[in-house]
MMTF fields as JSON, N, C-alpha, C and O atoms, coordinates in Angstrom:
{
  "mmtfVersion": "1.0.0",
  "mmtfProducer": "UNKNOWN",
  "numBonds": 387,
  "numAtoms": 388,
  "numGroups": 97,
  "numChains": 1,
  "numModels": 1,
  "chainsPerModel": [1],
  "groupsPerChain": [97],
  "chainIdList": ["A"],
  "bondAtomList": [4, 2, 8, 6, 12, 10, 16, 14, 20, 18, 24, 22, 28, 26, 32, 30, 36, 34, 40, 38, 44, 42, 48, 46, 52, 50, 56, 54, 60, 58, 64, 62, 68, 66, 72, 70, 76, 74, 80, 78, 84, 82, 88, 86, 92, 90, 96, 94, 100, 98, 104, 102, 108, 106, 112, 110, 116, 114, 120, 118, 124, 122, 128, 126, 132, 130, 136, 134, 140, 138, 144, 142, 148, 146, 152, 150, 156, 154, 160, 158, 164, 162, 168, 166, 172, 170, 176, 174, 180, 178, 184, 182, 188, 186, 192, 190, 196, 194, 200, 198, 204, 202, 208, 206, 212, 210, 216, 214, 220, 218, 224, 222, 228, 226, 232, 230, 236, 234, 240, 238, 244, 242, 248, 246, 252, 250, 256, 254, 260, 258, 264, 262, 268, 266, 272, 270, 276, 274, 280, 278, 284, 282, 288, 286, 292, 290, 296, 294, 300, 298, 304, 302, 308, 306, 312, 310, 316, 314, 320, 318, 324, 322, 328, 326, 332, 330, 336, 334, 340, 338, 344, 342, 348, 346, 352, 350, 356, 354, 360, 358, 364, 362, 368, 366, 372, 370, 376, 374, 380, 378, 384, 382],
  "bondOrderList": [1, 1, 1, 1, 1, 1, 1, 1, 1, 1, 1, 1, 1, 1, 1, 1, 1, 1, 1, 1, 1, 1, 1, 1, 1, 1, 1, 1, 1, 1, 1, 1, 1, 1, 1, 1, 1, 1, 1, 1, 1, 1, 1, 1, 1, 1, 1, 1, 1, 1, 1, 1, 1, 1, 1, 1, 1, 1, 1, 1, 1, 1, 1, 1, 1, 1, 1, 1, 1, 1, 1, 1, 1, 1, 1, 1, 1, 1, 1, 1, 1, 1, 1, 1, 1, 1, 1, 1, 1, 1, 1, 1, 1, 1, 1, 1],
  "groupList": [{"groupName": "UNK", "atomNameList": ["N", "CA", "C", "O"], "elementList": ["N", "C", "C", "O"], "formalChargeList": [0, 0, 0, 0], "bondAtomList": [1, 0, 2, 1, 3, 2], "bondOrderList": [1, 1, 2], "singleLetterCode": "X", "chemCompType": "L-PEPTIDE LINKING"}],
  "groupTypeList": [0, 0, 0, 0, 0, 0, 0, 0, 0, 0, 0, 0, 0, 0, 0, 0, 0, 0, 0, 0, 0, 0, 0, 0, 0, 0, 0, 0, 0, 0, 0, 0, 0, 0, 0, 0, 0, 0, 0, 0, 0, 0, 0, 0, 0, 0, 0, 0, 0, 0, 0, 0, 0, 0, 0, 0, 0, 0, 0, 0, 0, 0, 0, 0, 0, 0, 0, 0, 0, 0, 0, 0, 0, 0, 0, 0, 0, 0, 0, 0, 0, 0, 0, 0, 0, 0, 0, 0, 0, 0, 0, 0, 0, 0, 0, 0, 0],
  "groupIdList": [1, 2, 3, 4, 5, 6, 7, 8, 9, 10, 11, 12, 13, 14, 15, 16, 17, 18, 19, 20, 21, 22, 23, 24, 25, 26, 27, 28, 29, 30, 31, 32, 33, 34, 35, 36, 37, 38, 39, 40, 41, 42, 43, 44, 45, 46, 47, 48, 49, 50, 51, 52, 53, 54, 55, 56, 57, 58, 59, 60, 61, 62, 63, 64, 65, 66, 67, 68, 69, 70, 71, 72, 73, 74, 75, 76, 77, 78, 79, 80, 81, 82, 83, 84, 85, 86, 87, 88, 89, 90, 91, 92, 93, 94, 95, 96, 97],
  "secStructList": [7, 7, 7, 2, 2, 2, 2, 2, 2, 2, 2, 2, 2, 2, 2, 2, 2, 7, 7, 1, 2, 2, 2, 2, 2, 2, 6, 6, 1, 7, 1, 7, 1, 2, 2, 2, 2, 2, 2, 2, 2, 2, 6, 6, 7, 7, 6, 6, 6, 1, 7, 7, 7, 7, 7, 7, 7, 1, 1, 1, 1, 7, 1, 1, 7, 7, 2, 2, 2, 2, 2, 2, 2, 2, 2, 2, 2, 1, 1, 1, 7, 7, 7, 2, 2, 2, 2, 2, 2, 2, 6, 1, 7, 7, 7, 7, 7],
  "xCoordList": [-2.585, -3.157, -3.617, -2.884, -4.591, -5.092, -5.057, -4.843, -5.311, -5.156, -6.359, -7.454, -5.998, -7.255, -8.367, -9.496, -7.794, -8.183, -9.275, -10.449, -8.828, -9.38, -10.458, -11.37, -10.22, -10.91, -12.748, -13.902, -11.885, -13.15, -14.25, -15.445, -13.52, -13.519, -14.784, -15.883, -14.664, -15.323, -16.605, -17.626, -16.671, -17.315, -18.676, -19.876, -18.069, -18.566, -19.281, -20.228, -18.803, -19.848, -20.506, -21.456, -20.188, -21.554, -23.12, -24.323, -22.169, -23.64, -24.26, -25.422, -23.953, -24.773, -25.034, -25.861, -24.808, -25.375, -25.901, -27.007, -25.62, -26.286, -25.677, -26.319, -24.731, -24.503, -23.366, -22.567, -23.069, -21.074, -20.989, -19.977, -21.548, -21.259, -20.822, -19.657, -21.468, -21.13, -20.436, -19.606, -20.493, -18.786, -17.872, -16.75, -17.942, -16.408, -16.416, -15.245, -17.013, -16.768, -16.275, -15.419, -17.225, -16.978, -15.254, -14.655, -14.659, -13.504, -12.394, -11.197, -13.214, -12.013, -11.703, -10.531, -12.728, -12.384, -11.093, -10.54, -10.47, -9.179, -9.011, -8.048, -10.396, -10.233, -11.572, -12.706, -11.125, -12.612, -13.769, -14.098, -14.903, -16.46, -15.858, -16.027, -15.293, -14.859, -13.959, -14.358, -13.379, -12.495, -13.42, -13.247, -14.203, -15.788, -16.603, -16.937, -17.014, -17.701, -17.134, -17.632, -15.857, -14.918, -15.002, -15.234, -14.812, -14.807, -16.051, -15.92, -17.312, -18.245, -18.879, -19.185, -18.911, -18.77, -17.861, -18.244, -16.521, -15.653, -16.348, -16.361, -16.845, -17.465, -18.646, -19.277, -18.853, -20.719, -20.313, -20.909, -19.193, -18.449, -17.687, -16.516, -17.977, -17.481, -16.3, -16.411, -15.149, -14.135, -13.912, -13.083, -15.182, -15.051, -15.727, -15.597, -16.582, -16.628, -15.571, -15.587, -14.688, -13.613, -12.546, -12.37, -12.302, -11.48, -10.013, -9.341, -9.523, -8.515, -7.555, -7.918, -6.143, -5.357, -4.307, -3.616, -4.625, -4.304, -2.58, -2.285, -1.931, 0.13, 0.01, -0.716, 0.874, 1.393, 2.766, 3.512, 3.095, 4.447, 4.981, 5.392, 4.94, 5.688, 7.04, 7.607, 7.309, 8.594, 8.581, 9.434, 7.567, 7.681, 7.248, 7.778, 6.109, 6.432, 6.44, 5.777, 7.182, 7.706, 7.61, 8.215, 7.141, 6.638, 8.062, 8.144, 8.988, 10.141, 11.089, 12.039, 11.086, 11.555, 13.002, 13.167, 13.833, 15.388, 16.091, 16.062, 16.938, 18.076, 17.97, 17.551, 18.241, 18.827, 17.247, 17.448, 15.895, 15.106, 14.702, 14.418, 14.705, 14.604, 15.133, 14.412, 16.424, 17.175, 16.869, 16.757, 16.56, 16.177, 14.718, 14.706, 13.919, 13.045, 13.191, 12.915, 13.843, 14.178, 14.967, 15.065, 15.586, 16.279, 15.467, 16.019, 14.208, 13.061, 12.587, 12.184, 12.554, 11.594, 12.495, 12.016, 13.734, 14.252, 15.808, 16.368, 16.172, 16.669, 15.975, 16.208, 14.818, 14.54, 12.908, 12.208, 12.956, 11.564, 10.302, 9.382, 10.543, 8.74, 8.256, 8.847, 6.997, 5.853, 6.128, 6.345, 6.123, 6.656, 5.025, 5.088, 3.704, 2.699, 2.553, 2.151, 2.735, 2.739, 3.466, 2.892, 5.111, 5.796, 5.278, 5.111, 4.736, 3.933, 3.07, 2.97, 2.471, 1.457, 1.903, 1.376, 2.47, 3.27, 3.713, 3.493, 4.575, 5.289, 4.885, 5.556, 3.003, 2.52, 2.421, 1.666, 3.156, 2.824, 2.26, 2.47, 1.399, 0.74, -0.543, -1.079, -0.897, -2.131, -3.172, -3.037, -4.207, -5.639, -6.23, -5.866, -6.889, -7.653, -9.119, -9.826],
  "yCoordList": [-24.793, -24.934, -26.378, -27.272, -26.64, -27.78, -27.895, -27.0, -29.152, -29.633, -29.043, -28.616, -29.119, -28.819, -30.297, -30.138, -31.421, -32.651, -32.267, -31.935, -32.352, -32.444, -31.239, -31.294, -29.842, -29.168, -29.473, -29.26, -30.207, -30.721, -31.618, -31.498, -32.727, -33.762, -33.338, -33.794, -32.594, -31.623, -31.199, -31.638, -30.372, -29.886, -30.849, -30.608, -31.881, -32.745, -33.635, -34.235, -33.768, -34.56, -33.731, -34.179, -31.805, -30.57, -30.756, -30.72, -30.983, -30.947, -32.181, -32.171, -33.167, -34.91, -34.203, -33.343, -34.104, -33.91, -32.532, -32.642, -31.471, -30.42, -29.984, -29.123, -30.404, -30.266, -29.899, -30.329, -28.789, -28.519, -29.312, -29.993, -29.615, -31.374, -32.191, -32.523, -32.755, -34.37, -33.963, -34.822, -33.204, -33.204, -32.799, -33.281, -32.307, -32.328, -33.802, -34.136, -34.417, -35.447, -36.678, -37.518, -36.55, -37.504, -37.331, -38.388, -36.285, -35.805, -36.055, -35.826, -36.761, -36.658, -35.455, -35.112, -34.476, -33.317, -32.757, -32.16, -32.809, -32.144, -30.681, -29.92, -30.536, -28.649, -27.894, -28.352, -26.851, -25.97, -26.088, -27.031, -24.929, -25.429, -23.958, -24.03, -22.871, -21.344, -22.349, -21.966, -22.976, -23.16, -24.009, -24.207, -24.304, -24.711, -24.17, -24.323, -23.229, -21.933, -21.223, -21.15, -20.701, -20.455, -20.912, -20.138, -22.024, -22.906, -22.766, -22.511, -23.015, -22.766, -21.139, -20.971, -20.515, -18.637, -18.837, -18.428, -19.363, -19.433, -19.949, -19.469, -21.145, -21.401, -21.427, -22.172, -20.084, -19.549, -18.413, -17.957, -17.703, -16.852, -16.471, -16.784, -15.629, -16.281, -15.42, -14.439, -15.513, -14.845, -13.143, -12.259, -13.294, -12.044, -10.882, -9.662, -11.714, -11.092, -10.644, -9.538, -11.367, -11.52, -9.955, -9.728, -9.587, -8.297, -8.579, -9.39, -7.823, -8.162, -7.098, -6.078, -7.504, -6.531, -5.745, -6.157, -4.982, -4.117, -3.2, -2.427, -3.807, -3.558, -2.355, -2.35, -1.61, -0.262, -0.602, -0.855, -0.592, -1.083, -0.237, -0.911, 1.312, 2.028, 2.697, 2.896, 2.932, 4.021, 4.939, 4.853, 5.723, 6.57, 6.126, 6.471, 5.187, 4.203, 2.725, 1.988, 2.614, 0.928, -0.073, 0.114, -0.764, -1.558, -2.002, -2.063, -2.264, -1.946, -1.015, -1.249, 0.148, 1.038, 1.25, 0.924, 1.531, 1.803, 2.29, 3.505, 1.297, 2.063, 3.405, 3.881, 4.148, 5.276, 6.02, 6.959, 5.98, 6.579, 6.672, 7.717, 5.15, 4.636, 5.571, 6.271, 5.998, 6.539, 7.62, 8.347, 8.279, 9.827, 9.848, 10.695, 8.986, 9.329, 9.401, 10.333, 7.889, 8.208, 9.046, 9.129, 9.714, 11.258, 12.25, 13.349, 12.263, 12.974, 13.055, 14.136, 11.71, 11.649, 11.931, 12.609, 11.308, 10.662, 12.135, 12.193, 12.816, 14.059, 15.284, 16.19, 15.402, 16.6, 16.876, 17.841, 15.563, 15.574, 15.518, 15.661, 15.107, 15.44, 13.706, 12.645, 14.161, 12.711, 11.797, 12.247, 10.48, 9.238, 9.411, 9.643, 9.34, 9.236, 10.189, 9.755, 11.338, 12.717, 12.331, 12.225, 12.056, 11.401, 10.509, 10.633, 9.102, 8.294, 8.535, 7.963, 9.457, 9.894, 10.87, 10.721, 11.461, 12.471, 12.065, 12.68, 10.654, 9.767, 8.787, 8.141, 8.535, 7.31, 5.941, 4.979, 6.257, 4.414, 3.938, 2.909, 5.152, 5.395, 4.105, 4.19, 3.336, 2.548, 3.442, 4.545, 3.118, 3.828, 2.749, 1.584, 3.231, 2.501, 2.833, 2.404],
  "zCoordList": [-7.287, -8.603, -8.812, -8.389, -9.333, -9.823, -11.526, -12.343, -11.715, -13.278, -14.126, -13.76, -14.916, -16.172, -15.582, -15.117, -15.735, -15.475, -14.101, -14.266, -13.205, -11.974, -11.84, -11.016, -12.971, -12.815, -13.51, -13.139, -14.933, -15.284, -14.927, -15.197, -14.141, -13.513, -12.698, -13.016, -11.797, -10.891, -11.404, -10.875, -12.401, -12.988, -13.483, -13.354, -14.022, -14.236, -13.672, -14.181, -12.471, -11.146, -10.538, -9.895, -10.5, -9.926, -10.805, -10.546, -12.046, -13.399, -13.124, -13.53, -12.626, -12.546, -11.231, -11.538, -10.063, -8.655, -8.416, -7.888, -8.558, -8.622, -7.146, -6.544, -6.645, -5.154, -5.249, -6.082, -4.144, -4.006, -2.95, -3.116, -1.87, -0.88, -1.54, -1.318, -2.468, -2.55, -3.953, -4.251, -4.651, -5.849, -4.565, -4.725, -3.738, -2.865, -1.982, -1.803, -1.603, -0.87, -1.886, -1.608, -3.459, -4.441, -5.005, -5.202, -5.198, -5.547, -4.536, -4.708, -3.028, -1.955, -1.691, -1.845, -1.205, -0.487, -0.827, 0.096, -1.958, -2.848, -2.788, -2.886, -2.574, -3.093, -2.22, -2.077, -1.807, -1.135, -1.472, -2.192, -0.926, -1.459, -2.342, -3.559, -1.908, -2.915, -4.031, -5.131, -4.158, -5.244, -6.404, -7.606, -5.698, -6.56, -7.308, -8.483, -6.131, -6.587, -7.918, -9.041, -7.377, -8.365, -9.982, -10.911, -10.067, -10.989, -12.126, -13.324, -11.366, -11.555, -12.309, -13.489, -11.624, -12.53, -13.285, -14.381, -13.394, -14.493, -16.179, -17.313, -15.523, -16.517, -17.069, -17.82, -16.327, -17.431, -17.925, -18.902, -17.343, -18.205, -19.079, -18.869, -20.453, -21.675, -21.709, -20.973, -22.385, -22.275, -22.815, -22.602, -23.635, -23.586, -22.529, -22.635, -21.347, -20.22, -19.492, -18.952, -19.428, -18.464, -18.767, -19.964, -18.405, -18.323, -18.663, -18.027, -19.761, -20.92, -20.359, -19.774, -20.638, -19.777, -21.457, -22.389, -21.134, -22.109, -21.489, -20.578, -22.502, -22.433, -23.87, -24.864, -23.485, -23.935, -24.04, -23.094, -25.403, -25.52, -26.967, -27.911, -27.06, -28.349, -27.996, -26.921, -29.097, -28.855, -27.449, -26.565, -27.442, -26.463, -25.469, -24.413, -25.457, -23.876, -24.176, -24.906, -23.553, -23.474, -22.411, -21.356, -22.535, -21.344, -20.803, -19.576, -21.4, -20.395, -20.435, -21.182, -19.728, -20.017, -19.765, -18.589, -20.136, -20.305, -19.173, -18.976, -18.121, -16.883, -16.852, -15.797, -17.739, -17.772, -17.558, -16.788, -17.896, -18.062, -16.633, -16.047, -15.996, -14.356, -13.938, -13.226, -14.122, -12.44, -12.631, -11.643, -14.224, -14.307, -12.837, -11.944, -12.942, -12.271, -10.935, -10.178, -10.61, -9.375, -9.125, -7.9, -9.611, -9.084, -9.437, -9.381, -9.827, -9.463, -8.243, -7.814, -7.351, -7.004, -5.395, -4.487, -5.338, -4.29, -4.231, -3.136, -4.983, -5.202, -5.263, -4.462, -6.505, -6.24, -4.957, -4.65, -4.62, -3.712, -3.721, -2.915, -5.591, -6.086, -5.525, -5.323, -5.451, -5.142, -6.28, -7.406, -6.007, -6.796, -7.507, -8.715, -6.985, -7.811, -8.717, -9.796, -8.67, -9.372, -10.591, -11.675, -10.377, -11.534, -12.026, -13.24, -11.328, -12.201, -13.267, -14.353, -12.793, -13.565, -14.74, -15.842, -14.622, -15.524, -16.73, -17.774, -16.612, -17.217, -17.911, -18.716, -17.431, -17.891, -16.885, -16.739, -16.533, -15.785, -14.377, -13.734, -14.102, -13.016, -13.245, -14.35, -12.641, -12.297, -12.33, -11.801, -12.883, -12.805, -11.609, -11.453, -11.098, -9.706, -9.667, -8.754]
}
């Protein structure tokens, strides 16, 4: 990880030179020509581009869900033999992909 500092820093000598060479050679070669790049799309992108991670946290599901609810599953899965994704999904907390 690098600083807020060093990130701006950076940033700041790409916009005067227009070059990812010489902001990395000017910076002392500190950081990649990708951690540049990086940097760079970061900041033409506004935050509400950026993909927001959305937590599920009610009564009936809880983002941390309760010991006792855990082992029910795993004795679904690991007792009665059903597929761990099948239950995932059943239950809610299956990853969408």
């Amino acid at each position: 990880m690098f600083s807020k500092d060093i990130r701006m820093r950076a940033l700041e000598v790409y916009s005067a030179t227009g070059s990812i060479s010489q902001t990395i050679q000017q910076m002392g070669n500190c950081f990649s020509r990708q951690t540049l790049y990086q940097w760079i799309a970061q900041q033409h992108s506004s935050p509400s581009q950026r993909k927001k991670k959305v937590l599920l946290n009610t009564a009936s599901h809880p983002a941390i869900p309760t010991a006792e609810f855990k082992l029910k599953v795993i004795k679904r899965c690991f007792e009665k033999g059903e597929m761990v994704k099948d239950v995932a999904k059943e239950i809610g907390y299956a990853r969408q992909v």
